[in-house]
C-alpha positions in Angstrom: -22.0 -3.9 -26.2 -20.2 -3.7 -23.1 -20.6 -6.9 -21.3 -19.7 -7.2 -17.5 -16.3 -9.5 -17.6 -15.2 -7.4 -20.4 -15.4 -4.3 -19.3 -12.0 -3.1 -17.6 -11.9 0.6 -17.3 -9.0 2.5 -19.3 -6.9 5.5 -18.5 -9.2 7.6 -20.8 -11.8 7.0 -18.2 -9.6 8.7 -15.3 -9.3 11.8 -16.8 -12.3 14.6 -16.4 -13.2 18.0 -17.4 -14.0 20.9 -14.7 -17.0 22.4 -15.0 -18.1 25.8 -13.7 -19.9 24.5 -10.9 -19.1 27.6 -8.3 -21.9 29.5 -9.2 -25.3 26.5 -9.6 -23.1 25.7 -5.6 -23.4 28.9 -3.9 -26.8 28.9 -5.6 -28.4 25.4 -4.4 -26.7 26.8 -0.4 -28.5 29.7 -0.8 -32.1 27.7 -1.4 -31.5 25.5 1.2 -30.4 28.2 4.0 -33.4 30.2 2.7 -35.4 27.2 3.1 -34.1 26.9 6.3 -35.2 29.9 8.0 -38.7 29.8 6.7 -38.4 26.1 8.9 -36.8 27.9 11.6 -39.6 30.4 11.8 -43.0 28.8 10.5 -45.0 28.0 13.6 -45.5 24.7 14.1 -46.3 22.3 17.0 -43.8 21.5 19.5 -41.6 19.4 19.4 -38.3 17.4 20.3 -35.7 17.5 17.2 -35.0 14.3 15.7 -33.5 13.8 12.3 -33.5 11.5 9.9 -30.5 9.9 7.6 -29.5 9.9 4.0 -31.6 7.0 3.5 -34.9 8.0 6.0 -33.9 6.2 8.9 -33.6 8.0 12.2 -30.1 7.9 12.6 -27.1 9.9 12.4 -25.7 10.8 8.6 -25.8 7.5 6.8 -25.5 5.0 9.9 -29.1 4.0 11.7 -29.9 4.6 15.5 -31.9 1.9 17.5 -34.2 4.7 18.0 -37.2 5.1 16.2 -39.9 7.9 14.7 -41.8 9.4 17.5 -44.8 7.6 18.0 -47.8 6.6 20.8 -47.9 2.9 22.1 -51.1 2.8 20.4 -51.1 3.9 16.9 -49.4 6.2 14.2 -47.2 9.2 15.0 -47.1 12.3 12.7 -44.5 11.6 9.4 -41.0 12.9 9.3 -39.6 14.5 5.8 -36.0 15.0 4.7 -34.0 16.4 2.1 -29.9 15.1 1.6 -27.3 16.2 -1.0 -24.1 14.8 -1.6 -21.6 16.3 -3.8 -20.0 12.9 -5.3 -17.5 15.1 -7.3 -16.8 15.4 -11.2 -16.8 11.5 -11.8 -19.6 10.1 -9.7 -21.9 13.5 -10.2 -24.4 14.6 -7.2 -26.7 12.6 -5.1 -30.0 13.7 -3.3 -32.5 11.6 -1.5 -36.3 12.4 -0.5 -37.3 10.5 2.5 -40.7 10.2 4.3 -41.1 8.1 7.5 -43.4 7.0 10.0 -43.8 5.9 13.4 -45.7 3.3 15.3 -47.0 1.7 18.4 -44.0 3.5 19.9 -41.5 0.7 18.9 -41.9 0.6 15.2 -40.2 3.0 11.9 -41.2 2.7 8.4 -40.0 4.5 5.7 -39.6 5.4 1.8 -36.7 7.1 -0.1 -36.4 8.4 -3.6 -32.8 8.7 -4.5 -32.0 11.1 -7.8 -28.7 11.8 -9.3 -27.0 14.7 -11.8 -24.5 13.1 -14.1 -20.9 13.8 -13.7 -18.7 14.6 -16.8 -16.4 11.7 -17.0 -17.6 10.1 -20.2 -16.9 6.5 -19.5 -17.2 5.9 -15.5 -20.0 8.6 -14.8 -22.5 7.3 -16.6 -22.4 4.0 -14.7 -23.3 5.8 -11.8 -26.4 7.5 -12.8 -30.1 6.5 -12.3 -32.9 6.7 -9.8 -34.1 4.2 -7.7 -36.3 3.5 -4.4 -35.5 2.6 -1.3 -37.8 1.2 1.6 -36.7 0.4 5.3 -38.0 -0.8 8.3 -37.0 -1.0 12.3 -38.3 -2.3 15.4 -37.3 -1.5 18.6 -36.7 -4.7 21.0 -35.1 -3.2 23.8 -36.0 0.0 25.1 -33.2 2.4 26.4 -32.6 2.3 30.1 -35.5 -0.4 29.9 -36.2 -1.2 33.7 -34.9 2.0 35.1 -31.1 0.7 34.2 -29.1 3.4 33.1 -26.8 1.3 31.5 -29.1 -0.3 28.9 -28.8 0.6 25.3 -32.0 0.9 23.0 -31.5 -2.3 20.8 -33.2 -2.3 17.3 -33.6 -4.4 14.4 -33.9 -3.1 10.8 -33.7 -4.1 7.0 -33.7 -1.6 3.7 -34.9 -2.5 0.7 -33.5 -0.9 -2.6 -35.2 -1.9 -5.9 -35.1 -0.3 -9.7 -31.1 -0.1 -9.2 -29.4 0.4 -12.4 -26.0 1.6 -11.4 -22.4 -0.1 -12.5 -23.3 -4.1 -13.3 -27.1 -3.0 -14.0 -26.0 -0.1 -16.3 -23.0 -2.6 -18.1 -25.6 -5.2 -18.2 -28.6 -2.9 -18.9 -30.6 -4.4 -16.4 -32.4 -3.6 -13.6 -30.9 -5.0 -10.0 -31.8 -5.0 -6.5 -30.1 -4.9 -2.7 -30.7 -4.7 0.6 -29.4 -4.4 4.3 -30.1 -6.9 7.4 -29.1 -5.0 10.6 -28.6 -5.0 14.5 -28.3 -1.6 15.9 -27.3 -0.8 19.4 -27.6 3.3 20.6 -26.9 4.6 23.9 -26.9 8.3 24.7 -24.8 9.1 27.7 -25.8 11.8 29.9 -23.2 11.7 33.2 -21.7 14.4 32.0 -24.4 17.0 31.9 -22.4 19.9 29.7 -21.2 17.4 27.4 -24.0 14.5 26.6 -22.6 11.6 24.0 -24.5 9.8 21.4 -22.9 6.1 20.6 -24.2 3.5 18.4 -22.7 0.3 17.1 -24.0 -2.1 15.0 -23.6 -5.6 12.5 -25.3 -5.6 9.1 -25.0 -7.9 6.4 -25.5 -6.2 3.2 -25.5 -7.1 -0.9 -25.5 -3.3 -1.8 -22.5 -1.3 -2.6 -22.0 2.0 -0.7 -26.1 2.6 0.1 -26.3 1.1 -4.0 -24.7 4.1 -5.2 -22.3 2.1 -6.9 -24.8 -0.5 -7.5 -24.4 -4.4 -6.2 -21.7 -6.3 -4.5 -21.0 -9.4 -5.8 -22.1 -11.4 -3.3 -23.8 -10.9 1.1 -21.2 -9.4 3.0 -21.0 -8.8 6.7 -19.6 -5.6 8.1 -20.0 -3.1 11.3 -21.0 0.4 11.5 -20.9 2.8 14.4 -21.3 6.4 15.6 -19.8 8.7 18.0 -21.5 12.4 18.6 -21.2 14.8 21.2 -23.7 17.5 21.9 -22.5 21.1 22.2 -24.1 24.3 23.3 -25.1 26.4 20.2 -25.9 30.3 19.9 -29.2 31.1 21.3 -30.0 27.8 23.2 -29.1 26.2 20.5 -27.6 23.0 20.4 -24.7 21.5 17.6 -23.9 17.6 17.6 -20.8 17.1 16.5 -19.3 13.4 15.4 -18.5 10.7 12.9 -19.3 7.7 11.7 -18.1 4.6 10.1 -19.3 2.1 7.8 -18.0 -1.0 6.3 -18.8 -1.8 2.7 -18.4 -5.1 0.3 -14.9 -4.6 -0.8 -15.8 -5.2 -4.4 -18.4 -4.0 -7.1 -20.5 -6.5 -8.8 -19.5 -5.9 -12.9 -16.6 -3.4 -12.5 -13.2 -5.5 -13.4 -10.2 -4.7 -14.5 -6.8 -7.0 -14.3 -8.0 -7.2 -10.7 -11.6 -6.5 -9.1 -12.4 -2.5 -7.7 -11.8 -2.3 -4.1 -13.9 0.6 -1.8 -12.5 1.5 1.7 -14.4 1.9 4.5 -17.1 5.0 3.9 -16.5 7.9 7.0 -18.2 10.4 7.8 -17.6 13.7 9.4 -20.5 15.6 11.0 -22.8 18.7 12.6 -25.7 18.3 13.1 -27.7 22.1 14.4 -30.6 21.5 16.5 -32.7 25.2 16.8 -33.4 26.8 20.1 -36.4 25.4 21.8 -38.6 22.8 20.2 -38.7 23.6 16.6 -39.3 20.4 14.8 -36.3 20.2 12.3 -32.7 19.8 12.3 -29.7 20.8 9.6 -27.1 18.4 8.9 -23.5 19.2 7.2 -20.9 16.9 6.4 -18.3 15.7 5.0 -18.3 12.2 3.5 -14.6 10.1 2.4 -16.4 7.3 0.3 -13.5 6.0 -2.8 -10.9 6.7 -5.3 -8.3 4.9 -6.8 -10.8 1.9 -6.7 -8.6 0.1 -9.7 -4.8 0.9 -10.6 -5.2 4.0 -12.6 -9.2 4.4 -11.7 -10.0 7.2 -9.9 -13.3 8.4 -8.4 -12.3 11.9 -6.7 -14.7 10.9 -4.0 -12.8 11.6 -0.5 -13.4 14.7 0.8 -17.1 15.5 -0.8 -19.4 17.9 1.0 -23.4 16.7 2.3 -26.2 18.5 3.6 -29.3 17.5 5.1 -32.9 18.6 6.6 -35.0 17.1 8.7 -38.5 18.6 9.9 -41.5 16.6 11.3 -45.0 17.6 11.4 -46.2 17.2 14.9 -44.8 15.8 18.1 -47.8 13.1 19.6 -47.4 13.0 23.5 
């Protein structure tokens, strides 16, 4: 059996084989545009867009806003649902996440997230990748944006996420079950001076034992690191609008039970995306992006994960005034 401080990745385990993915690709795009006009078309209650991220917070792709799920002060709003797919490429395989959140007392999001994986065809590394496993997150809402009619105050929010049932990298090597979380401070301030051209920012701290959202399973150890946002909101076709931005996320630098003659470093994660908000106030949004995650994480060890394409929908059932 493999054990965690003997396990150091060969050069056997960098090479892949392609697979004739073109055609099951333009298929799963053609579903989800599909799916997208039925959204775009089904009546439904009005309501303002608001989206939700790869792991069901209300946010931008993968980073969280201070803002939560619309809700009144005095109870439950209506749930948010949302699809996401990430191409992780030949080594790591493909990533989706099913979210559902909810809203309360107009300060409060909860949510749960299901994330599923397709197993890439690199023999030795993919398989440590693989595996489903939950995810539940929280956020309350301390500060309210532009709180006392100051234009200048951000929203302020504090969250956590839970992920439990992670067997990726040490858990797979060790064949055990792991769990990891996030502890985060989220400020989001949506400019609107310029009327033609309103900007989204967010910033925040989080401290984290998860490696990338636990798709590569555990960090070693709690790590501190900053995240943050920029979008800009552009008139669409039809009175439609597109939010354009990225984002960026520190990581843990290292991956609990992947060693080699030195431990696997990750970069930063960015992101790179558009985000289509329908004409009037149809309740769901379309995200694509680009994500720039890891590769050469040891000497020799690639991931072919830098330029990978996402997607993502969002739709909520009613807006509550």
């Amino acid at each position: 059996m493999i054990t965690e401080r003997s396990y150091k990745p060969t050069e056997k385990s960098v090479k892949t084989t392609e697979r004739p993915s073109a055609g099951a690709f333009l298929r799963l795009v053609s579903i989800l545009l599909v799916t997208s006009a039925v959204l775009l078309f089904w009546p439904a209650p009005p309501v303002h867009a608001q989206s939700l991220n790869w792991e069901g917070q209300t946010g931008a792709f993968v980073t969280p806003f201070a803002y939560t799920s619309a809700s009144p002060a005095d109870g439950f709003g209506r749930p948010a649902i949302a699809f996401h797919y990430l191409n992780g490429g030949p080594v790591l395989g493909n990533f989706y996440e099913i979210s559902g959140t909810v809203g309360f007392l107009s300060r409060v999001e909860v949510g749960y997230s299901r994330a599923l994986s397709s197993l890439g065809s690199n023999s030795e590394l993919s398989p440590l990748f693989q595996g489903g496993f939950n995810i539940f997150h929280g956020k309350v809402n301390l500060l309210r944006e532009n709180e006392g009619k100051h234009n200048y105050i951000p929203a302020i929010s504090l969250g956590f996420v839970a992920r439990t049932e992670v067997r990726r990298v040490g858990g797979v090597i060790n064949e055990k079950d792991t769990s990891n979380g996030d502890f985060y401070v989220v400020a989001t301030k949506t400019i609107t001076e310029i009327k033609q051209l309103p900007i989204v920012a967010n910033v925040g701290f989080k401290v984290t034992n998860s490696s990338v959202l636990g798709i590569a399973g555990n960090a070693p150890d709690w790590q501190g690191g900053v995240f943050g946002a920029l979008g800009f909101v552009l008139p669409g076709p039809a009175k439609s609008k597109i939010v354009v931005g990225s984002e960026a996320l520190q990581e843990p630098h290292h991956i609990q039970g992947l060693v080699g003659e030195v431990n696997a470093t990750l970069p930063t994660t960015l992101t790179y995306f558009a985000r289509i908000l329908p004409p009037g106030r149809v309740p769901f949004n379309i995200d694509f992006g680009v994500a720039q995650a890891a590769n050469e994480i040891l000497p020799g060890v690639r991931l072919h994960a830098r330029a990978q394409f996402a997607f993502g929908i969002s739709y909520r059932f009613a807006h509550v005034e």
